[in-house]
C-alpha positions as CSV (number, residue, x, y, z in Angstrom):
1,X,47.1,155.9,155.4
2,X,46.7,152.0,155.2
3,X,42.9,152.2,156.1
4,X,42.5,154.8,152.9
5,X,44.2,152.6,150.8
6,X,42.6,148.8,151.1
7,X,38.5,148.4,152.7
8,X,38.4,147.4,156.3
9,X,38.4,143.8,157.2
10,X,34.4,143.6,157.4
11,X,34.3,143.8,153.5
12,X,36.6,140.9,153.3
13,X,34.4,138.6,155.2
14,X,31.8,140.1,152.9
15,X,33.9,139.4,149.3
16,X,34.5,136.0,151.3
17,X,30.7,135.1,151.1
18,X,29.9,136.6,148.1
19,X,32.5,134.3,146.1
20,X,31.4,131.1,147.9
21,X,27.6,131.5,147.2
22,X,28.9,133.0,143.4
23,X,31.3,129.6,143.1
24,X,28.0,127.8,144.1
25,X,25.8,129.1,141.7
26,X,28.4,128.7,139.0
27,X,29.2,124.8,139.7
28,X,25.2,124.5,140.2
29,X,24.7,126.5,136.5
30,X,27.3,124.4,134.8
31,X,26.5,120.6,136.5
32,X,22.6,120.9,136.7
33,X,21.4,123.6,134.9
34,X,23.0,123.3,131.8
35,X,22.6,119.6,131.4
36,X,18.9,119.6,131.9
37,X,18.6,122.1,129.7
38,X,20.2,119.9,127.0
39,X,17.9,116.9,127.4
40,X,15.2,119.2,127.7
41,X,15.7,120.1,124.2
42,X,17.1,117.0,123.1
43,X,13.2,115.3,124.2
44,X,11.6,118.2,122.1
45,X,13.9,117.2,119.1
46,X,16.0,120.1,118.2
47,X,18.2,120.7,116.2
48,X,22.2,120.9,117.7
49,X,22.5,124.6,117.1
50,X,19.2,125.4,119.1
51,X,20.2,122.9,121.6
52,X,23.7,124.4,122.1
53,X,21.8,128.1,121.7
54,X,19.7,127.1,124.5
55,X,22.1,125.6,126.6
56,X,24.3,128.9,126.4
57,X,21.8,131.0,127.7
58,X,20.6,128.7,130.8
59,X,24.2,129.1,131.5
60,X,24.5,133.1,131.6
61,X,20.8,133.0,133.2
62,X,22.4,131.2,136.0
63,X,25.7,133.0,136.0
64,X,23.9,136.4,136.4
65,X,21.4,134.8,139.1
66,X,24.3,133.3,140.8
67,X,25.8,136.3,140.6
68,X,23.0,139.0,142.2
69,X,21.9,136.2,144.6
70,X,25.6,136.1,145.6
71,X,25.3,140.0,146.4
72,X,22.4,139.7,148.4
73,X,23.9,136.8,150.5
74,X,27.3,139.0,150.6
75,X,25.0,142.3,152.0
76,X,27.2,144.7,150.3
77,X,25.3,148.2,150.7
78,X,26.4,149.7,146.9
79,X,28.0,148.7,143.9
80,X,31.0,150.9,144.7
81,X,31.7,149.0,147.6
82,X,31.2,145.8,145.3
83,X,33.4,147.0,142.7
84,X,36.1,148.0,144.8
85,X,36.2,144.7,146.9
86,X,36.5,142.5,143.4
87,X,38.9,144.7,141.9
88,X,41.1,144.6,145.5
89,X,40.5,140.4,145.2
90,X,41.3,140.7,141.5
91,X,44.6,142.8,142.0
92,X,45.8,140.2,144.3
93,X,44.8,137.2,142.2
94,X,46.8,138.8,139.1
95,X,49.9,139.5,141.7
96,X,49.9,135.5,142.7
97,X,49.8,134.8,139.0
98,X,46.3,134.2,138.2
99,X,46.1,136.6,135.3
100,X,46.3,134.0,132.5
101,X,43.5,132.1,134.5
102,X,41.4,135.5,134.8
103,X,42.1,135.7,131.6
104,X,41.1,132.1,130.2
105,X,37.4,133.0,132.3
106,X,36.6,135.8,130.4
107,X,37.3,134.3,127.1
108,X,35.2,131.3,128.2
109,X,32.2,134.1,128.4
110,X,33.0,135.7,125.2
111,X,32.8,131.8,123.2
112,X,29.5,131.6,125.0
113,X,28.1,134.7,124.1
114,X,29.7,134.5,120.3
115,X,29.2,130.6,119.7
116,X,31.9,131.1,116.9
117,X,31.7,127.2,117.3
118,X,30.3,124.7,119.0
119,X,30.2,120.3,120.1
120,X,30.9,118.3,116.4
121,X,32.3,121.2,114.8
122,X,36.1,120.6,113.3
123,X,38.2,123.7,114.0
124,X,42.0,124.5,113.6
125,X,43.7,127.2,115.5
126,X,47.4,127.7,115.8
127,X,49.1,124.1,115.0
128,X,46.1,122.6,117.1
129,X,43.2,121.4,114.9
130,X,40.6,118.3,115.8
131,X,37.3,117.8,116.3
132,X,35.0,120.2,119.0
133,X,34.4,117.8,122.1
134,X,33.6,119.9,125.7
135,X,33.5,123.5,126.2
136,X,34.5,124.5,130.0
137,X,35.2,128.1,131.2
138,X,38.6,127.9,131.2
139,X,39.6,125.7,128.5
140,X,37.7,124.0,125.4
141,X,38.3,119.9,124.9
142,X,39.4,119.3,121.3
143,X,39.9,115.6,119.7
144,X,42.3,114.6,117.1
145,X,42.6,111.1,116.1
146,X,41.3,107.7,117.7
147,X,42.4,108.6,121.3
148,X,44.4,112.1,121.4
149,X,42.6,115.5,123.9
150,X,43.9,118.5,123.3
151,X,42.8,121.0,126.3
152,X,43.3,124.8,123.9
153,X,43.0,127.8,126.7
154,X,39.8,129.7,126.2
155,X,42.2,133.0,125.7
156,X,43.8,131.2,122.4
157,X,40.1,130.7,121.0
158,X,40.0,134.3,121.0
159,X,43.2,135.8,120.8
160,X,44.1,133.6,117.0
161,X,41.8,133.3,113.9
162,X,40.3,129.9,114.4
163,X,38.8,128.2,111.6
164,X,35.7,126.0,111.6
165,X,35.3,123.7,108.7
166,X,32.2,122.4,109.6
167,X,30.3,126.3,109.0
168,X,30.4,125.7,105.4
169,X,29.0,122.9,103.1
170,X,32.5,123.5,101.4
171,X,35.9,123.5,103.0
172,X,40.0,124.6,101.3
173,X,41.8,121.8,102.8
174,X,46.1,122.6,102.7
175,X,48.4,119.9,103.3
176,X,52.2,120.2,103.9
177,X,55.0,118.2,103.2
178,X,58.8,118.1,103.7
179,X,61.6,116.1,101.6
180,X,64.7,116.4,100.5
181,X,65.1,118.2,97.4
182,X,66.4,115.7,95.1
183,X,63.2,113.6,95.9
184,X,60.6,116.5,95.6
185,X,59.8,115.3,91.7
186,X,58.7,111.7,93.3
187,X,56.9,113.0,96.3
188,X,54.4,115.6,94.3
189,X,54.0,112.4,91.9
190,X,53.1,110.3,94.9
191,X,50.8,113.3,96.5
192,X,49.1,113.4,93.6
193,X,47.9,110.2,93.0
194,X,47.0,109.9,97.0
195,X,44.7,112.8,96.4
196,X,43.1,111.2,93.3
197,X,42.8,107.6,94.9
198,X,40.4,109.4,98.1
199,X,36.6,109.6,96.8
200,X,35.7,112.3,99.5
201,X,38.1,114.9,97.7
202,X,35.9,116.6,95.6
203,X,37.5,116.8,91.9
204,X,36.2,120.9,91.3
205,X,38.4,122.6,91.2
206,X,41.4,119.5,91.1
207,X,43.4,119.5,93.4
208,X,46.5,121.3,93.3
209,X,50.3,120.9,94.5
210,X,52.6,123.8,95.0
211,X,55.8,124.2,96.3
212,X,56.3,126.3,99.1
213,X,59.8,126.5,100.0
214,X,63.3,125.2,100.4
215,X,65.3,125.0,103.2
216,X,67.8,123.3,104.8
217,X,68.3,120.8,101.4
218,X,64.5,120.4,102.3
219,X,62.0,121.3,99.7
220,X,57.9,122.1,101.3
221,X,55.2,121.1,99.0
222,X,51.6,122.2,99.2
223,X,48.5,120.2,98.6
224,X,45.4,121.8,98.5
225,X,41.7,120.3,97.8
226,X,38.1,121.1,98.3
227,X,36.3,118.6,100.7
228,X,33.1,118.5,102.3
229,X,33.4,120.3,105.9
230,X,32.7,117.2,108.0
231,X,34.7,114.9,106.5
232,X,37.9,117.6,106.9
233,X,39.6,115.7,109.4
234,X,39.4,112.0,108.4
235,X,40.6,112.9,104.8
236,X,43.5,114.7,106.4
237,X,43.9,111.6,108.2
238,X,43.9,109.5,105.1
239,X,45.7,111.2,102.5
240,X,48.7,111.6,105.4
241,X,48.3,108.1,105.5
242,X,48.1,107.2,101.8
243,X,51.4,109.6,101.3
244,X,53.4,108.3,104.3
245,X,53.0,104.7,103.0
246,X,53.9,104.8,99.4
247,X,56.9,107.3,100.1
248,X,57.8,105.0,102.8
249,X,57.8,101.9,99.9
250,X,59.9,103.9,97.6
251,X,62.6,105.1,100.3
252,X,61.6,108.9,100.5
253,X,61.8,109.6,103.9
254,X,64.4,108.4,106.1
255,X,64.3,106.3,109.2
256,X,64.0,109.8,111.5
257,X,60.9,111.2,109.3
């Protein structure tokens, strides 16, 4: 009854071989491969799109190869067989607990095929936003501030709407902020003039300030601007500054803000 169930032990050697010369293939795609592919294009002077284009599909090219060369080393007769040794390996990866990985790797192949972004580009998703600065398989490398990596699983990228203000020319930029209600009058003064002081926030339509909620004896209020899509993050940056500062001067937020 046992022998029905899993594939005799010869298959195992087999799946054995044919994931080594696969994990080969992969680090050989991602290490050598895709880099030279880069500064291949990079020497012919493309543009970052094309380059990233290119660089995508070296990397499936050499996935797939990896991947039928890895068949060939593993001599598995049929694709029956093949299928029904990965999906044995894969029901025992997912019972150790490897599902969220299995699940970051195929999410890594959907961002390569769907390029919904790519290096430079300034995304949000969830609470996480910065600036786009490695994509792996398993995770993508974002950057936010002068020294602060975020690591976002792969499976986050395409499980939650992620927005990429550097797509358009023009960018909706929304800021909140939290005070005490009796000082929400001063802070949506002081909000206001840090949004007219910064240059790079473009003055059509004006920016506007809402508020959004109270809670707690805490009152939310909204900013929200148009800005050029590049320059997203580092007017964030400034105009959190700019606020922080002169509602620190005036006594707005307390010691634990």
């Amino acid at each position: 009854m046992i022998q029905q169930i899993f594939p005799d032990a010869q298959v195992y050697f087999q799946l054995a071989r044919f994931l080594l010369v696969l994990f080969l293939g992969v680090s050989i795609t991602r290490l050598a491969l895709m880099p030279l592919t880069e500064k291949l294009m990079k020497r012919r002077k493309a543009d970052i799109v094309s380059t990233h284009s290119f660089s995508n599909l070296a990397g499936v090219t050499g996935v797939f190869m990896s991947f039928i060369i890895a068949l060939q080393a593993a001599e598995f007769g049929n694709l029956v067989t093949v299928l029904g040794a990965i999906t044995a390996a894969l029901t025992v990866a997912v019972g150790f607990g490897m599902r969220d990985q299995i699940s970051n790797l195929v999410a890594g192949f959907l961002l390569y095929f769907d390029s919904p972004f790519i290096k430079g580009d300034y995304i949000e998703v969830g609470e996480k936003r910065g600036i786009v600065k490695e994509i792996k398989l398993r995770h993508t490398t974002i950057k936010n501030g002068s020294s602060e990596k975020t690591l976002v699983p792969n499976s986050m990228l395409t499980t939650n709407p992620v927005e990429n203000y550097s797509k358009g020319r023009k960018s909706t930029v929304s800021m909140e902020f939290k005070v005490e209600n009796s000082k929400a009058t001063q802070l949506e003064k002081i909000i206001g003039e840090a949004t007219k002081e910064n240059k790079e926030i473009q003055g059509n339509p004006k920016p506007s300030i809402s508020y959004r909620g109270l809670k707690e004896g805490k009152t939310t209020l909204q900013a929200e601007f148009k800005a050029n899509s590049n320059d997203v993050g580092k007017i964030r940056k400034s105009v959190n500054r700019s606020v922080n500062e002169k509602a620190a001067k005036k006594g707005l937020f307390d010691s634990k803000e």
